[in-house]
N, C-alpha and C positions, 0 to 999 in steps of 0.2 A: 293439650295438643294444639299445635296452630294449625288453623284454618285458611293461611296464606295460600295463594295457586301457585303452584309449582313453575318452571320455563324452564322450557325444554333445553339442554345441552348446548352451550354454544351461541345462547341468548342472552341477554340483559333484562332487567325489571322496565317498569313503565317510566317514561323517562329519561331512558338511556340509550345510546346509541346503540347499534346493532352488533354484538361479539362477533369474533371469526369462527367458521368452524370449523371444527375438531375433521386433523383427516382420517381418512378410512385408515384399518389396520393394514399395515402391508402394500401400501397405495403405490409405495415407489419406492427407492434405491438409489444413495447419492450418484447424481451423474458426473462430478466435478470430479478428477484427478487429484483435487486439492482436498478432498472426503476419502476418497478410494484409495490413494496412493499407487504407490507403481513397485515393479518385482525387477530387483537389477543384478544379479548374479546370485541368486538363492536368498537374496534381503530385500525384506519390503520398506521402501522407504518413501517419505510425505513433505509436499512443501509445505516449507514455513505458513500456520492459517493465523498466527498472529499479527498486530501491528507492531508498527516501528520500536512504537513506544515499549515494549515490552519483548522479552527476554525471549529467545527461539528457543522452542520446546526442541529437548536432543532427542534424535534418532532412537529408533527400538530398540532394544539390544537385541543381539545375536546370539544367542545361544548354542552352542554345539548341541548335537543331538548326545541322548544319554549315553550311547553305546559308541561317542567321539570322546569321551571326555576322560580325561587322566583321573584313574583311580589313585585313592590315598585310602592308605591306613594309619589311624591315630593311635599311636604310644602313648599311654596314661589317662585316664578316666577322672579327674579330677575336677574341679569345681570349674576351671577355664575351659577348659574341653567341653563338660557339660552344658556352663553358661551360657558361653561365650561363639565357641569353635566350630562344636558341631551344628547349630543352628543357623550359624552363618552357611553352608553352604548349601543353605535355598535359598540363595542368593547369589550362588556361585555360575558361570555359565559355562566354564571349562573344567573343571573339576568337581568330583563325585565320591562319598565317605563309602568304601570299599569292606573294608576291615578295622577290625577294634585289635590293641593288645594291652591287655591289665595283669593286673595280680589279683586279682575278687571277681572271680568265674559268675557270681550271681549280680554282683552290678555290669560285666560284663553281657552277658546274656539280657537283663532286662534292658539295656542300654540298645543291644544287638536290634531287640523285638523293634523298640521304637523306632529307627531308621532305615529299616528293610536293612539288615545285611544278615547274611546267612551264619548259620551254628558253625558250618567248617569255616567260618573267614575270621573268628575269635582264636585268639593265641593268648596265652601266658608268657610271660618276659624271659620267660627259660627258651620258648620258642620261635624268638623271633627271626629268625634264619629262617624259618618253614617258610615266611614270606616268598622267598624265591621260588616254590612251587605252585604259587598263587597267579598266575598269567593277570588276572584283573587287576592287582596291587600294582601299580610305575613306580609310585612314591611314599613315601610316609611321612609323617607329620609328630616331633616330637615336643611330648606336653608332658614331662616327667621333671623332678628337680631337679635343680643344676648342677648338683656332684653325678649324676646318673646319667646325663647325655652324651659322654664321650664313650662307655656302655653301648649303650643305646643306636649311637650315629655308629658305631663300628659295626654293630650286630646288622646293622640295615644295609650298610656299604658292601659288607661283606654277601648280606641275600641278594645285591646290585638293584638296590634303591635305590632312588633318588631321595634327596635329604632334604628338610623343611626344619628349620627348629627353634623353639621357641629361645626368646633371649630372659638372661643373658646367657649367651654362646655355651658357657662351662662355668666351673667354679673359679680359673684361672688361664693365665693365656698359655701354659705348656699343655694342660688338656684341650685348648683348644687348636694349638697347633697341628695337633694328635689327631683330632676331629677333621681336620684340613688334608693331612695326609692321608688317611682314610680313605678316604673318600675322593683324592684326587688318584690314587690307585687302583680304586677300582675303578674308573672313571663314570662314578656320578656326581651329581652338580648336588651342592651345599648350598641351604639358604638361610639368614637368621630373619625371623618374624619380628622383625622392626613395623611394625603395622601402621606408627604413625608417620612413616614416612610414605604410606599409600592414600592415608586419613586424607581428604578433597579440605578441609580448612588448613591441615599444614602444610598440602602440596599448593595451595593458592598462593601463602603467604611466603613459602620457597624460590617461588615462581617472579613477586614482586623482587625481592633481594637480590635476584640475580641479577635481575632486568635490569639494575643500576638504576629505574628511574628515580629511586631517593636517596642518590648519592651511597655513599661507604658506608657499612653499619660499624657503628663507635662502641657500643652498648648494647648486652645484653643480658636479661634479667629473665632465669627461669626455676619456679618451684614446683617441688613435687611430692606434696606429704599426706598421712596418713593416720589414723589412730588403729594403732596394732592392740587386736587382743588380747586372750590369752594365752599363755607361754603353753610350750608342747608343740607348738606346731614348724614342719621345717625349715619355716624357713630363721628360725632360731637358731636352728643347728647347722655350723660354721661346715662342718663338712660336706652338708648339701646345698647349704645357702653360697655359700663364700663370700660369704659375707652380710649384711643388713638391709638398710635403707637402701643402702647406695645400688648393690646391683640389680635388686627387685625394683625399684621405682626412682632412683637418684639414678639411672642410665636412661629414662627417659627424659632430660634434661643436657646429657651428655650430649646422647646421639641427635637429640634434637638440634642442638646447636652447631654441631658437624656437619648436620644437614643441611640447613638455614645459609652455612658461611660456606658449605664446598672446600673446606680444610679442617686441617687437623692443628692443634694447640702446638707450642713450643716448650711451654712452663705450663706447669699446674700451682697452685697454692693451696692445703686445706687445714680445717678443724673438724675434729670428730667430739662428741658431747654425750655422753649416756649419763641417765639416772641413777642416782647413788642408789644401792640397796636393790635394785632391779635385776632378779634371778633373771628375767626374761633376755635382758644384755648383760649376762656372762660368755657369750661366745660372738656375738656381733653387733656391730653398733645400729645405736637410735637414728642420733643427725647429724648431720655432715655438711659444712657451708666449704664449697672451693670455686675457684676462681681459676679461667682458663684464657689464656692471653695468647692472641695467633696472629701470624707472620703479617697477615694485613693490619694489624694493629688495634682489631677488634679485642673487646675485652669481653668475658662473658663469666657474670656470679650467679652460680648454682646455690640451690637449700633441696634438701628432702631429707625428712624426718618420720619416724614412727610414730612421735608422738606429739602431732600437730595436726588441728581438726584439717580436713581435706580440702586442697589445694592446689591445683595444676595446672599453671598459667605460664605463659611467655610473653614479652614485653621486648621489643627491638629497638632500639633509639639509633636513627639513622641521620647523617647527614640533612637529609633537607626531607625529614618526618619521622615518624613512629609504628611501629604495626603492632598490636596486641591479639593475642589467641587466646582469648576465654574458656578454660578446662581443655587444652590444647594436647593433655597426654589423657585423656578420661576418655572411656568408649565411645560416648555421646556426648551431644548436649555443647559443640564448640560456636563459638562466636570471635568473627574476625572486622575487627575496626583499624583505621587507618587515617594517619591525620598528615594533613600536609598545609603548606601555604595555599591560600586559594588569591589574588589578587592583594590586597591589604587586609584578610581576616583569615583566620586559623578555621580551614574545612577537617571536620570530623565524619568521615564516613564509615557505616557499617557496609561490607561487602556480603551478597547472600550467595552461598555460594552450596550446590547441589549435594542434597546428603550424600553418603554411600557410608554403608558397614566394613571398617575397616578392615576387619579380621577376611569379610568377603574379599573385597577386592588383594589384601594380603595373598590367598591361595590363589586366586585365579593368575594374579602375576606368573607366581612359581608353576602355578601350569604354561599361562603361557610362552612361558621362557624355555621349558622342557619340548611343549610342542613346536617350537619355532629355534629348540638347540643354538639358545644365547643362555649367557650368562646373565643372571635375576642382575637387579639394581642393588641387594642385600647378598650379597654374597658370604660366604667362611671370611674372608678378610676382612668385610666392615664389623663381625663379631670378636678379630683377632686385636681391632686397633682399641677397641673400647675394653676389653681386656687388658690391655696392657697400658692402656691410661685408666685404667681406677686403682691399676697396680701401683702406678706414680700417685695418686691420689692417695691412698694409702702411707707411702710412703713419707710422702708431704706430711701427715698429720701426724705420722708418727717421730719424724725428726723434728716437727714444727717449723720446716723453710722453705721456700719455693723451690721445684725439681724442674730443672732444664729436661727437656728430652729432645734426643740426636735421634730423631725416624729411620736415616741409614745404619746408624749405630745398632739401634733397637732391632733391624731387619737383619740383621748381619749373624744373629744368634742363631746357636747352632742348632739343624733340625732337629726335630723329634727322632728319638728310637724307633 
């Protein structure tokens, strides 16, 4: 036991100057405005207490109150839904998980417990019309495989939801046309959950491109692979998938670069490649390398495979620099650099640029575009044009030569039944 004498709180040893002391509990209460903040139409907001040198801390978010917010009901209980979906909306400020609709009553129900919604807001997929006697339901949110969503968006159109739905759009662009009319009929709004087009690293780097400040983009260079397990699962099977690679994970490359340039290709050019002997690709392909060449004269070469360790990166080669997106279609984990001339030496910079949950920020859009009755940024049509260039994509690999596509030609097609 030491024998040292103790100093009291707020003192120093022998030797030392004299410490400050500690204030009382409860002494006082920031007086500054710049502590406090101020209330200016039901938000409280603070000046900047940073310096120059550093980055202004954003504003609080706004949150609707519980009983303002657009309720949603999730279609399909699946591993996204579960992962991904429904955990994201505590994180949501306009939008609220309302209702579940599955086909497994006991994952539905235990799924139910965990996010506060009640035993009558579960439905079976035989039921999904009952939605329309649901007043809390506005929208729904479909997370079911891709042969099933035109199903699905009609049964919801029809209860007069509003539609939310995961990409890709359909198995094909007549089912999604079908999805469009739907839906435009009953007059609710269609959205597809393109999420990286909400993701804060791809909307930064959408943002530079447009700006021109680095001249015309020449070059672009995006991958997007995977190692797929084992076989059984649907998205194997051509009739739910519609296909492989390409429209589970090869359309985040697609749409990404539509995004990027603000147009649509003229020519497609592809190769599709499967593994000999691989029951798994008897109905849809592995990988897929195409090439998409647009009216600005940008060129852009796509990869996404099944069977290539993971992968997900974009690469821009512009005029007078470069931007790169590190895991740019992956949930997390993105990093955005950017190089340009600095004087007589080549500046490389990282840009840090504010997380957010994409799948979050995804739903809150589609609310707020419901609450504010606009049309989302991801509408039924940007699901219709990526449908109907993977269709040219396809075609490309199957005749082996590059396919022109006529956009008024291709619009000209006759509506759905």
């Amino acid at each position: 036991m030491s024998d040292a004498t103790p100093y009291p709180i707020g003192t120093q040893g022998p030797g030392t100057s004299q410490g400050p002391a500690l204030p009382q509990a409860g002494a006082g209460r920031p007086a500054s405005e710049i502590d406090r903040g101020t209330v200016s139409e039901g938000k409280v907001e603070f000046i900047n207490w940073r310096g120059e040198a550093d980055r202004p801390e954003p504003p609080p978010p706004v949150p609707l109150a519980p009983d303002q917010r657009i309720g949603v009901a999730i279609i399909g209980l699946g591993r996204l839904t579960l992962g991904q979906i429904l955990p994201a909306f505590a994180g949501c400020l306009y939008a609220k998980p309302v209702a579940l609709v599955s086909g497994s009553p006991d994952k539905a129900r235990a799924v139910a417990a965990q996010y506060g919604i009640r035993d009558d807001a579960v439905y079976g997929y035989e039921h999904i019309e009952r939605l329309a006697d649901n007043p809390e339901v506005q929208a729904v949110y479909v997370v079911t495989p891709n042969g099933l969503h035109l199903d699905h968006v009609r049964a919801a159109a029809r209860a007069g939801k509003h539609v939310l739905c995961e990409k890709p759009m359909a198995a094909n662009s007549a089912q999604a046309r079908q999805m469009i009319q739907a839906c435009s009929e009953a007059g609710v709004r269609l959205m597809i959950a393109y999420r990286c087009q909400y993701e804060p690293f791809n909307s930064a780097a959408a943002r530079l491109v447009r700006s021109g400040e680095l001249g015309r983009v020449r070059v672009i260079e995006a991958t997007n692979t995977q190692v797929q397990g084992p076989g059984g699962q649907w998205r194997m099977n051509a009739e739910l998938a519609g296909g492989g690679a390409l429209p589970d994970i090869g359309l985040y490359c697609l749409n990404g670069v539509r995004a990027m340039l603000g147009e649509d290709p003229v020519e497609v050019y592809a190769q599709i490649v499967n593994p000999q002997g691989d029951e798994r690709y008897a109905q849809v392909e592995e990988t897929t390398s195409f090439m998409l060449r647009f009216p600005s004269g940008a060129i852009a070469n796509c990869a996404t495979s099944y069977g290539a360790h993971e992968t997900k990166d974009m690469r821009l080669r512009l005029e007078q620099g470069w931007i790169e997106i590190e895991n740019a279609f992956a949930y997390r984990g993105q990093r955005l650099r950017v190089a340009r001339r600095k004087d007589t030496l080549e500046s490389v910079e990282e840009l840090r640029v504010g997380a957010g949950n994409p799948f979050s920020l995804e739903i809150d859009h589609f609310a707020q575009s419901l609450l504010a009755g606009t049309t989302p940024r991801t509408p039924g049509e940007e699901g219709l044009q990526d449908q109907l260039l993977m269709e040219a994509i396809y075609r490309s690999a199957r005749e082996n030569r590059p396919v022109t596509i006529d956009w008024e030609s291709v619009h000209q097609a006759a509506a759905p039944e």
